[in-house]
C-alpha positions in Angstrom: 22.2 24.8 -11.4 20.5 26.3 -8.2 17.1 24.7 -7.3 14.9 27.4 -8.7 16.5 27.5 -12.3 15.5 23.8 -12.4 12.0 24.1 -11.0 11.5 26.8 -14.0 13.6 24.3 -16.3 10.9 21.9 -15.4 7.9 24.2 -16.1 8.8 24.2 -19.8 9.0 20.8 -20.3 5.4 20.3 -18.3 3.8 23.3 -20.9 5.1 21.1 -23.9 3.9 17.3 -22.5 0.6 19.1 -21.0 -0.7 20.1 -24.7 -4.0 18.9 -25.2 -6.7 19.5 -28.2 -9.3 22.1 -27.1 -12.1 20.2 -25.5 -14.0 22.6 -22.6 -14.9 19.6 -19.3 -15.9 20.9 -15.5 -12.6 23.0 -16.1 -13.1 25.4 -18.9 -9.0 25.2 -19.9 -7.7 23.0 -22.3 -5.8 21.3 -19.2 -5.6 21.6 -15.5 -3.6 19.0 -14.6 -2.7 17.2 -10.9 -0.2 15.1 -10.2 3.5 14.2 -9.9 5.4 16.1 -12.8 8.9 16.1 -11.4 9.6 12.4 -11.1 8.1 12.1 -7.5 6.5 8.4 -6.8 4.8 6.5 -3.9 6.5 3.4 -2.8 5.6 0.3 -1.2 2.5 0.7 -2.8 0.7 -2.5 -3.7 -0.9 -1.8 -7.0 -2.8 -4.9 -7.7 -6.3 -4.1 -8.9 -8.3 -2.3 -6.9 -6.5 0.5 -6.3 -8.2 3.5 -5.8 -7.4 7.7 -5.7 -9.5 10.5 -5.3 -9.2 14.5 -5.4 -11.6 17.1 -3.8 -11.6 21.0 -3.4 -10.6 21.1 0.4 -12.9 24.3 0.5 -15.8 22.6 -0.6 -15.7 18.9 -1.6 -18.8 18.4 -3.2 -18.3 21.1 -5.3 -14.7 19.7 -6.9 -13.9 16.1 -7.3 -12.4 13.6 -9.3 -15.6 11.7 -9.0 -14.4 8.3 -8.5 -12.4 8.5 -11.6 -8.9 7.1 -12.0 -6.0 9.1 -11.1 -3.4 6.2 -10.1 -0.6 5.2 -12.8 0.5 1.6 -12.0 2.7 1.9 -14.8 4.4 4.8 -17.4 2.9 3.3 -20.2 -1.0 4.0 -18.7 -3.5 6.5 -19.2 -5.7 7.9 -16.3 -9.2 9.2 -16.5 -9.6 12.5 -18.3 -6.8 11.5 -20.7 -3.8 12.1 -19.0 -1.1 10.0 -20.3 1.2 8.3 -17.1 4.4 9.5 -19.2 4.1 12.6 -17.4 3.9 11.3 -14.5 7.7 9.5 -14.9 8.8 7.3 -12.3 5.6 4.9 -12.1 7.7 1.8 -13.5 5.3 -1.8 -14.0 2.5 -3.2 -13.0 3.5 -5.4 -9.6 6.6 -3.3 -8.9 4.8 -1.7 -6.0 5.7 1.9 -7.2 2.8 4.6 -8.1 2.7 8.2 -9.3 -0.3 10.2 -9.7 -2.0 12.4 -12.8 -4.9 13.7 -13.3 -6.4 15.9 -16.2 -9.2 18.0 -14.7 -9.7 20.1 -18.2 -9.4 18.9 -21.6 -12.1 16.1 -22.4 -12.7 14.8 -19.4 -16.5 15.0 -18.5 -16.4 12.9 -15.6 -15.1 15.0 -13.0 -17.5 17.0 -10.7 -16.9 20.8 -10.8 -13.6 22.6 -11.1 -11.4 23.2 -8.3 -10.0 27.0 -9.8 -12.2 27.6 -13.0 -10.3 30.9 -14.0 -6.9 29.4 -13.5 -6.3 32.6 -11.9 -5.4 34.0 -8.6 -2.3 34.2 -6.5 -0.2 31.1 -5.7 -1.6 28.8 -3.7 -5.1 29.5 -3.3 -8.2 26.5 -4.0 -5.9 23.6 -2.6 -7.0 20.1 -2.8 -6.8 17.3 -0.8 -5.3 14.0 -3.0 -5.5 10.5 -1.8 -4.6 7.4 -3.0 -5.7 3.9 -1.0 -2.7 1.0 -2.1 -4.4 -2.6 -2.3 -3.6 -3.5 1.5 -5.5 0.2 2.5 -2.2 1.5 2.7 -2.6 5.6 2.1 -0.6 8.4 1.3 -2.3 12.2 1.3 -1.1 15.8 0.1 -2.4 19.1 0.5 -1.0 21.5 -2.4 -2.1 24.1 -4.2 -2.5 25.8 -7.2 0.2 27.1 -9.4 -1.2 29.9 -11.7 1.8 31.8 -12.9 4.1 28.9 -14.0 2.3 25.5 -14.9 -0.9 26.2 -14.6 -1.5 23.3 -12.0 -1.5 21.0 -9.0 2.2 20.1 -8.8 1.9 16.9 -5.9 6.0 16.7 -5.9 6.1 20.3 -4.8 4.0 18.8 -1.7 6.3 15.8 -1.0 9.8 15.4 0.9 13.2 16.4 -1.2 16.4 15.8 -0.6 19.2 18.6 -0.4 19.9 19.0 -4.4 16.0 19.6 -5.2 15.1 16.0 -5.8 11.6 14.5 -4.8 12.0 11.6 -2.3 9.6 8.5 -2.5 6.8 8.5 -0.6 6.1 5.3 1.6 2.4 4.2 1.5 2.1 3.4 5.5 -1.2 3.6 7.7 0.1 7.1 9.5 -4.0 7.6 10.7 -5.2 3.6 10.4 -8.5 3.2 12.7 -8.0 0.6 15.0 -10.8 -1.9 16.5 -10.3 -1.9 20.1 -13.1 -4.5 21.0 -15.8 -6.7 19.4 -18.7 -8.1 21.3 -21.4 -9.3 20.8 -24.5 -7.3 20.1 -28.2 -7.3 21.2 -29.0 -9.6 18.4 -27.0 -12.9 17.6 -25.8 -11.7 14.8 -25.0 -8.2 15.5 -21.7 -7.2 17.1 -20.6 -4.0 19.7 -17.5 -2.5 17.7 -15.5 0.2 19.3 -12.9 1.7 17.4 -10.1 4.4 18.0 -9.4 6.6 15.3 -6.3 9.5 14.9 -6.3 13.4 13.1 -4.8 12.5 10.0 -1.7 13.0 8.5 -0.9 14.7 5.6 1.8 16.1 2.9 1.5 19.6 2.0 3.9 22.0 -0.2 4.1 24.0 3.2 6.4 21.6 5.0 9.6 23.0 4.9 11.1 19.5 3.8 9.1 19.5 0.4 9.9 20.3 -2.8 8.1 23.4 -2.9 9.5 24.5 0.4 12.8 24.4 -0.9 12.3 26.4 -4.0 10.3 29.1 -2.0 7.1 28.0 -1.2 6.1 28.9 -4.9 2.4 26.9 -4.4 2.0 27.9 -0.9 -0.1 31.0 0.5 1.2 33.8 3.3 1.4 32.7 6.5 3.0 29.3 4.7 0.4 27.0 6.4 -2.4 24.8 5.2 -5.6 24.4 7.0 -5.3 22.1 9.7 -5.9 18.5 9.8 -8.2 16.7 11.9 -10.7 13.6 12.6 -13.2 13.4 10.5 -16.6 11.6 10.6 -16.9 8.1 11.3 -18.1 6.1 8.6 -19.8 2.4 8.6 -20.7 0.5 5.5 -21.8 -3.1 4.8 -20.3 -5.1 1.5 -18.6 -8.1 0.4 -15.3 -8.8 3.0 -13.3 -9.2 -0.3 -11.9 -5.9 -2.0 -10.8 -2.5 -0.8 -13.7 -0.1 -0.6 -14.1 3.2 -2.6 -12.5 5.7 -1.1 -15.4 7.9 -1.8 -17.4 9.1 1.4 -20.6 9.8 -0.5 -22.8 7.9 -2.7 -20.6 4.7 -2.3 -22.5 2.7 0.5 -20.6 4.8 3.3 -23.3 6.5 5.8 -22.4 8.4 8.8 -21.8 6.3 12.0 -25.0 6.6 14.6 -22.2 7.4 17.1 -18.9 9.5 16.5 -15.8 9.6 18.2 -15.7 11.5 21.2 -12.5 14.0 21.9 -10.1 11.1 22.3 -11.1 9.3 19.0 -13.2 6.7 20.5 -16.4 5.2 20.0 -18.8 2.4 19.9 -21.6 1.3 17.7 -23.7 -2.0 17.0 -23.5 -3.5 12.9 -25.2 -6.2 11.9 -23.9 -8.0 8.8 -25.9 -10.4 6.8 -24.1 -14.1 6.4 -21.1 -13.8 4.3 -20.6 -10.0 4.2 -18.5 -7.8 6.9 -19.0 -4.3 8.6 -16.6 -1.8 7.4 -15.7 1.2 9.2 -13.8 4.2 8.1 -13.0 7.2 9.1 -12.8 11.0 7.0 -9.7 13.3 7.3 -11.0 16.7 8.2 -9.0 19.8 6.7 -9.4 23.8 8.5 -13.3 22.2 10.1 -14.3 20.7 6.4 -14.4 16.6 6.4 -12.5 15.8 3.5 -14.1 13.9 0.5 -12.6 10.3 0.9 -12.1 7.6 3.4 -8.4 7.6 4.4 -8.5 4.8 6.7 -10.4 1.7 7.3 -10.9 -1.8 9.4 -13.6 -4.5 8.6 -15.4 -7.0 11.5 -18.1 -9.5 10.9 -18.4 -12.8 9.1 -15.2 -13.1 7.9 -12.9 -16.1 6.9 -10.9 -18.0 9.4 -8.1 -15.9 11.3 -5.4 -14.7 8.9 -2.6 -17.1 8.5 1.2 -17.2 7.3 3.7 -20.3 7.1 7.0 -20.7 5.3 7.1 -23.2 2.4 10.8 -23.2 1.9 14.1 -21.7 2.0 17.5 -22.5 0.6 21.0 -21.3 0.7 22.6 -21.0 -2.5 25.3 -18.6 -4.2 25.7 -16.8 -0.7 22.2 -15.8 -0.8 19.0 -16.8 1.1 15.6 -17.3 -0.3 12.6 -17.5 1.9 9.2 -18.4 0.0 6.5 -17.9 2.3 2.1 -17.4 2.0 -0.3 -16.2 3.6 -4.4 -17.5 3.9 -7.2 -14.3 3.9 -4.5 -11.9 4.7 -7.6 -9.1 5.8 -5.6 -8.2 8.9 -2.9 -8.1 7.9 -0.6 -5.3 7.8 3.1 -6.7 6.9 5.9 -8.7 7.2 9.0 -9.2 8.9 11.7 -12.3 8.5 14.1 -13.0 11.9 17.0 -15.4 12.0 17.6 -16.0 15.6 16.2 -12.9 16.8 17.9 -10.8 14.3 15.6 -8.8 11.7 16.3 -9.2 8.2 14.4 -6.8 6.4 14.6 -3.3 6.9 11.2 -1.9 6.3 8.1 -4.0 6.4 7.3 -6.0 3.7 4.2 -5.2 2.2 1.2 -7.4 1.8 -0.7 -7.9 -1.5 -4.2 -7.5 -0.2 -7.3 -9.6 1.3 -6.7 -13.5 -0.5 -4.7 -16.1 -0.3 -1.1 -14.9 -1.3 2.6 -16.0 -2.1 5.8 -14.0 -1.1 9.8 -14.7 -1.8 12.0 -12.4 0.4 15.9 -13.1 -0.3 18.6 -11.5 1.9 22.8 -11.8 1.8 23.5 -15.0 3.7 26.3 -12.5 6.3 22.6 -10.7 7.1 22.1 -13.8 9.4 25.4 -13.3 11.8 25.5 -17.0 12.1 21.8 -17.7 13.0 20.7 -21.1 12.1 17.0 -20.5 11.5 14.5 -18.1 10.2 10.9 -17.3 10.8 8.2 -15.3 9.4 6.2 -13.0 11.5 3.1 -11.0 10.6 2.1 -7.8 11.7 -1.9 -6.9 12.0 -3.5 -4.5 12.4 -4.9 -4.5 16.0 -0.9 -4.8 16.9 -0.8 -7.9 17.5 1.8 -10.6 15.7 1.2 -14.2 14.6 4.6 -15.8 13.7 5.2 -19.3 11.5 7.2 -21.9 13.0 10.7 -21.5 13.0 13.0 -23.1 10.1 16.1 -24.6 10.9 19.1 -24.9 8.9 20.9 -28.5 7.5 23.4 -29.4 4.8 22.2 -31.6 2.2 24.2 -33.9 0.1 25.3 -31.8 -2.7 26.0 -29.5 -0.4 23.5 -26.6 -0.9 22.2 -25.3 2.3 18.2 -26.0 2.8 16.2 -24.5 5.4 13.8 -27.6 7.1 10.9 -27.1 9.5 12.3 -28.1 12.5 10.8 -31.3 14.2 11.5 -33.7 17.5 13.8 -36.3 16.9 12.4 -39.8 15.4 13.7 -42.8 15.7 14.5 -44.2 12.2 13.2 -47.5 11.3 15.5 -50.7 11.3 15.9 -52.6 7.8 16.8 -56.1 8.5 20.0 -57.2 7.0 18.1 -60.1 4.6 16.0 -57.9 2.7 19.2 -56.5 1.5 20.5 -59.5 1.1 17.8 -60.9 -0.8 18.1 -57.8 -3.7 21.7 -58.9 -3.5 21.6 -62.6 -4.6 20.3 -61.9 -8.2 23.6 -61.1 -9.1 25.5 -64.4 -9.7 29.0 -62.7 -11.6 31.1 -59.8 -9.5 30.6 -58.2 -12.9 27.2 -57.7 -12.9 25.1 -54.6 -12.5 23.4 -54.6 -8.8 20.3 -51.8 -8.6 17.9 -51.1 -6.4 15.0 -48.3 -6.8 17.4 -46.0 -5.1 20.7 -46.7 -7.5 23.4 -48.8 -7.5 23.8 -51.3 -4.5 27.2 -50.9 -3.2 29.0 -52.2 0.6 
């Protein structure tokens, strides 16, 4: 079956799940739905709780959005705000797998929303394209551009936006930080407590059903508009809020504590400005994806500063060799700065992407690899990735054989003379048996020559 047969396949099966009872919202249809309907997912996604998404009308963002509303499915068996049910949205597997589609009903009975991003549900293909964003626990992000289908389903199709392989099937999406604002310096400010933070920020990156890659590419560009491009992407507006160091912030760029930074960044996506945080809360900044010269609605990237915990930390608390496999437990204290993980025996990475974190806290990982991955190295570390670049690795863990003969990983240590037992103590434990027959033990078993 050639691609388009199965994208049209896949149209009737999204008019039957997509019923809804008549109920007029912001969007006068029954349903105008956004969202992965093919089976397309985000990966390496951290979907603890919070986990937040948003949708705006690239056009016009305060016109059409999904007001703050949920539109993440952290598991099939969910339903998002405006009612629709994750089912359609197949792929999203369980809560902690760190997997995540997206649907949204924008029609139907949801009330929540702000405006309607194509109220007629008419025009040609394409046309009123959204911006979608999702922010993963650990600020990881992920963005489309796609736009509207009005001759087949009726909506925002986000796998016709993402990559697909050669048969017409949507690839995952990794969550990374493609357009992550970086602090560059901190000093100290013209009040004790108030700091100098200069920052560097990137045009964003983005998904759109325009990339020759995607799903909609493939099948014809059925979503997207003559000449095939999307507005372009730039940086947006620096933003600057003060909260609670705990937590991802809402995405949302207005109306959520975000204001506009007193200065922006200048043409190479730099600038400075002075915060003051009250004890026990941090500076946030963030920075707005801008689409054709509009700033988008959301945050897609941000890094906090100020009276924070102690400096993020990670150790290994054991690891074992059993079964031809090895198990590395490991945690982390604060974890705010922190990006990701990577494990090394003797130089030689174990993992193949980073490992993803589980958000600001204090937090447990267990990473297990083949034992061949190793190519005979005797010890493993742990080594954290942050987000100003820099690295902070735990002390290495050598190997040893133990007495049953199960590998263990120890901390590795300088050599210790062991203590000297004299020869009567033993002897003394020894006397109390008066018949070779007798039972000799000692706390630690049987007393044997």
């Amino acid at each position: 079956m050639n691609r388009i047969s199965r994208y049209g396949l896949m149209l009737m099966a999204i008019a039957a799940l997509s019923a809804a009872p008549s109920a007029w919202a912001a969007c006068p249809q029954d349903t105008l739905q956004v969202g992965h309907i093919f089976g397309g997912t985000v990966i390496n996604c951290p979907d603890d709780t919070p986990l937040e998404g948003y949708i705006w009308l690239l056009a016009n963002p305060g016109t059409a959005n999904s007001n703050g509303q949920n539109i993440v499915c952290r598991n099939e068996n969910e339903t998002t705000d405006g009612g629709a049910g994750c089912i359609i949205a197949i792929g999203s597997g369980v809560d902690g797998d760190d997997i995540v589609s997206v649907i949204y009903e924008w029609g139907s009975q949801n009330t929540g929303s702000v405006g309607c991003p194509n109220p007629n549900a008419t025009g040609t293909a394409g046309v009123t394209p959204v911006g979608v964003q999702i922010t993963c626990n650990n600020g990881a992000t992920v963005m489309w551009m796609a736009g509207f289908d009005p001759e087949g389903s009726q909506q925002y199709i986000l796998d016709l936006a993402s990559p697909a392989d050669e048969f017409g099937t949507p690839i995952p999406v990794s969550a990374t930080f493609p357009n992550d604002l970086q602090i560059t310096s901190v000093a100290a400010g013209p009040s004790p407590s108030a700091f100098n933070v200069c920052v560097h920020t990137e045009p964003a990156t983005f998904l759109s059903d325009c990339d020759p890659t995607s799903l909609g590419g493939l099948n014809g560009f059925f979503t997207c508009p003559d000449p095939g491009v999307r507005p372009a992407a730039g940086r947006g507006l620096l933003m600057t809020q003060i909260r609670a160091c705990e937590g991802v912030p809402d995405p949302r760029a207005v109306g959520q504590g975000w204001i506009q930074a007193t200065n922006q960044p200048d043409a190479a996506g730099n600038a400075c400005n002075v915060v003051d945080p009250p004890a026990g809360q941090c500076a946030f900044f963030g920075v707005q994806a801008q689409f054709g010269g509009v700033n988008g609605g959301g945050v897609t990237s941000y890094a906090r500063v100020g009276n924070q915990p102690a400096s993020d930390k990670v150790k290994i608390d054991g690891a074992n060799t059993a079964q031809g496999k090895v198990t590395i437990d490991f945690s982390t204290t604060n974890e705010l700065s922190i990006l990701g993980f990577n494990v090394y025996s003797d130089g030689t990475k174990l993992n193949g992407t980073m490992i993803g974190t589980k958000g600001p806290g204090n937090n447990a990982y267990t990473f297990e690899v083949g034992r061949g991955a190793l190519k005979g190295g005797k010890s493993v570390l742990v080594e954290a990735v942050k987000k100003d670049g820099t690295v902070e690795k735990t002390a290495p863990c050598r190997s040893s054989k133990s007495s049953n003969r199960r590998e263990s990983f120890v901390m590795k240590k300088t050599y210790e003379k062991p203590a000297v037992i004299h020869s009567e103590k033993i002897e003394a434990r020894a006397v109390t048996c008066s018949k070779s027959t007798d039972v000799c033990r000692t706390s630690g078993g049987p007393l044997t020559s």
